[in-house]
N, C-alpha and C positions, 0 to 999 in steps of 0.2 A: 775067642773074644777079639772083638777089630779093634784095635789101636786108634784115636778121632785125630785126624790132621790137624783142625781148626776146632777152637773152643765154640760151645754149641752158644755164644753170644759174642755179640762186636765187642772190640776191646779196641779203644782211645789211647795210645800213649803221647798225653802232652808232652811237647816239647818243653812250654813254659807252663809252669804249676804257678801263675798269678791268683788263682781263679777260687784257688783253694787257700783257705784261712791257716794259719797256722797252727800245727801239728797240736799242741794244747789244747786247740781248738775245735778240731776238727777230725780227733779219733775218740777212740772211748776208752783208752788207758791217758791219753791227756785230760780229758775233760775229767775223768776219776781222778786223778792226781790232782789238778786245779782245786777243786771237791778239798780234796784231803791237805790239800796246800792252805785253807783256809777262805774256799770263797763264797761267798755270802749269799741270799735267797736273789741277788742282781746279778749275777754271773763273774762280778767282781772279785777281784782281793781287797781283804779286808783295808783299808784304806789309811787307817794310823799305823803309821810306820814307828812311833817311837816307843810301843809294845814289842814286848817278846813274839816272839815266832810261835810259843803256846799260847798264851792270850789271843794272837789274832786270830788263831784255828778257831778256840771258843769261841769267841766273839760270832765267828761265823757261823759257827753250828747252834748260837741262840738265835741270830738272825734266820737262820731257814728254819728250824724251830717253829720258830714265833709265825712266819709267813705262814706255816702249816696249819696252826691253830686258828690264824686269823682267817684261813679258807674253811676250816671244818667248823668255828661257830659262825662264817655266814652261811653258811651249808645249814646249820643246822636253825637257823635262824629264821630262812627262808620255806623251810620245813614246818616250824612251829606256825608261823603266818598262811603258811599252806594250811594247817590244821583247823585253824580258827575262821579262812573264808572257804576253800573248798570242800566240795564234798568229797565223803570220804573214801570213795574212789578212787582219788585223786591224791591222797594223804601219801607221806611217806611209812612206811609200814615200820614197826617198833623195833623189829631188829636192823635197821637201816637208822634211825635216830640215837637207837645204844650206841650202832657200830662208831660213829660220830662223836656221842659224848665219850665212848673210850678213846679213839683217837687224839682228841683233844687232850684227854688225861696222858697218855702214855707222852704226845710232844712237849706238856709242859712241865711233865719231871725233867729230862735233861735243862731243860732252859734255866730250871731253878737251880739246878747241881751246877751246873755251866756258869752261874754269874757270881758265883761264890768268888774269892777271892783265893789263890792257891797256898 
């Protein structure tokens, strides 16, 4: 087996890392942490500070939630109006509208568990 002198692609060692956002930002154990730090369907933290550190995770986790649900009934929204002008060719097919309205169902139990009061 040959030994490789030089890696088989170019390799950049910045001098200056300006270019690159910050480490939270910019890996996928930060960005998962931020996540689990409480950040909301905006990439933010949750924003009221004079809540607990569990309330504003919640908070967060009904905001991505809710952003979820509000994507899968326009999804499915856009599907039922597909229904009714195109042909059905065209149509979304029944187990693609199920898979939709369960989607929907399974994000909006957390959100209702989630806004409870602890």
């Amino acid at each position: 087996m040959t030994a490789r002198k030089t890696p088989p692609f170019h390799v950049v060692e910045p001098i200056n890392d300006d270019a690159n956002p910050a480490d939270d930002l910019s890996t996928f154990q930060g960005c998962l942490t931020r996540i689990r730090d409480g950040e909301g369907s905006d990439g933010m933290l949750w924003p009221e500070e004079n809540l607990s550190d569990g309330r504003r995770q919640s908070l967060a986790r009904i905001d991505r939630a809710a952003m979820g649900i509000l994507t899968a009934v326009e999804m499915l929204h856009a599907a039922n109006r597909c229904a009714t002008m195109a042909t059905p060719r065209r149509h979304l097919d029944e187990g693609g509208g199920e898979g939709l309205f369960f989607a929907c169902r399974e994000l909006a139990e957390p959100v209702c568990r989630e806004v409870r009061p602890a």
